[in-house]
Phi, psi and omega in degrees: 000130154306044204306032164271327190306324192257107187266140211230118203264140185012087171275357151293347226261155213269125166252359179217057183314332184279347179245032162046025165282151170272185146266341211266295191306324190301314187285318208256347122331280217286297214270324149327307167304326213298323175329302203274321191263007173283342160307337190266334191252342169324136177062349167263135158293138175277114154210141184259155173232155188225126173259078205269002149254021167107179189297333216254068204215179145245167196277157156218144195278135166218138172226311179298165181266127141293152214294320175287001179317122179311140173299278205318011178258137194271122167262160164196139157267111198268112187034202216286338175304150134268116223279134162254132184266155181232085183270020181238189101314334175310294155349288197301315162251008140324291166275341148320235213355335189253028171051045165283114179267345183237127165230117221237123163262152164255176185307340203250164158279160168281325184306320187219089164308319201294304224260082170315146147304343198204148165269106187239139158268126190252127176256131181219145186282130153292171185297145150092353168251157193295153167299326200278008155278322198293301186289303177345317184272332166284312174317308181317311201264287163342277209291328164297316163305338181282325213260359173277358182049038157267135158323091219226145175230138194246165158208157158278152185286005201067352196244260174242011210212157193247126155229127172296124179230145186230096175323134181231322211036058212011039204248011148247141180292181180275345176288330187289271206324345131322319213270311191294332200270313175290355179277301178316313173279351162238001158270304144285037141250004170246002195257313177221093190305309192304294178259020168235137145217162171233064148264133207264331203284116176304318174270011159239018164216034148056196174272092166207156172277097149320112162242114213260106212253334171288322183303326167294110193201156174308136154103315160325147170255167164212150163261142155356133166272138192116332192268154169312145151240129172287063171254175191302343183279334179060040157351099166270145152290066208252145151277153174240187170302173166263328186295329193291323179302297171291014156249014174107103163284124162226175194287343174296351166310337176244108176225186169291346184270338192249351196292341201273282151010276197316292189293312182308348175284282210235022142075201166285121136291015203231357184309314189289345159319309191264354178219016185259354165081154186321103185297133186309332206269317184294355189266320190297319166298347193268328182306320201281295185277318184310000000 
């Protein structure tokens, strides 16, 4: 990479103030990071959300490549967006620079609009409940796929919430693969009443854990695994163990300051999502309910 290409505009200015990141760190973060999360943006439409006086400030949404943009940041035009695919470090630490703090993929590849890569379940805590519901509810669905002998991969959302992925290796459309994520949400939400619900209305669905079966959809989003959330804490979206998730987790456990660490240690936990081929135990179910 060419780090002459990038001039880093008030590289003082505080983008996490309670924890005492700069941007000049926030990119030297990014850049650290570029390994890992640019394996997840390759080939994806891009949206970004950006805090360009810091987190606790306001936001803005990006998805078209704007006009001032460096010839190397790479596009597509998807229907009416222009997309910025974000395949460099440059690119990566280009929107650091423009304070992008958050980076949201949709399920798909651009090469398989139809074809989520993955079955994700998104669990997000209703107001007023603890994280430590959030993981309970995830062991439930973790220990039933094992006795379904499907495979799962957890990450955190970094924000308030857990999402579950079950490798498709695009090899189901998205009309099956709904079909599969409402069997699943509504089998646990009649099974363990008390702690699930997929009611979409927020002032109906009471202290229970949302399972959210609509959100995997074309156009739809997930953030990015590796990426920053802009909370004061300065938050990743990391995958964990399934041993760390039952022993109790929260998201403030994973930040930027500690996340580089986590991977030399314990490597992607999430890779094999993306490279482990259709899971068997989910093809033997769909054989079953479909």
């Amino acid at each position: 990479m060419n780090k002459s290409r990038l001039q880093i505009s008030n590289p003082d200015k505080l983008l996490f103030p309670d924890v005492g990141i700069t941007k000049l760190e926030y990119i030297e973060k990014l850049y650290e990071l570029s390994g890992y999360i640019l394996k997840y943006t390759k080939g994806r439409a891009l949206t970004t959300i950006h805090y360009p006086d810091g987190v606790s400030e306001k936001s803005y949404y990006q998805k078209n490549i704007p006009s001032h943009a460096p010839d190397f940041v790479s596009h597509k035009l998807i229907g009416d967006i222009d997309y910025i695919i974000m395949d460099s470090a440059e690119t990566l630490l280009w929107l650091g620079n423009m304070a992008a703090l958050e980076f949201h993929i949709p399920f798909n590849s651009i090469t398989r609009p139809d074809h989520p890569d993955a079955l994700v379940f998104d669990l997000d805590p209703s107001e007023g409940q603890s994280f430590a519901q959030v993981t309970d509810a995830a062991m439930i669905i973790y220990n039933t796929l094992e006795e379904l002998g499907i495979r799962s991969y957890c990450k955190t959302s970094g924000a308030t919430g857990l999402q579950i992925a079950v490798p498709l290796a695009g090899e189901i459309d998205y009309d099956t693969a709904r079909k599969v994520n409402e069997f699943f949400g509504r089998y646990f939400a009649q099974k363990y009443p008390d702690v699930f619900t997929i009611e979409r209305k927020i002032n109906d669905r009471g202290k229970k854990i949302y399972f959210d079966y609509l959100q995997m959809w074309k156009g739809k989003t997930i953030i990015c695994p590796y990426s920053p959330r802009a909370t004061k804490t300065a938050n990743v979206s990391a995958p964990v163990l399934w041993e760390e998730v039952e022993k109790g987790i929260v998201p403030e456990d994973f930040t930027l300051k500690n996340i580089i660490q986590r991977l030399e240690e314990k490597g992607d936990l999430y890779e094999s999502v993306y490279t482990s081929g259709l899971d068997a135990g989910i093809k033997n179910l769909m054989a079953e309910i479909m």
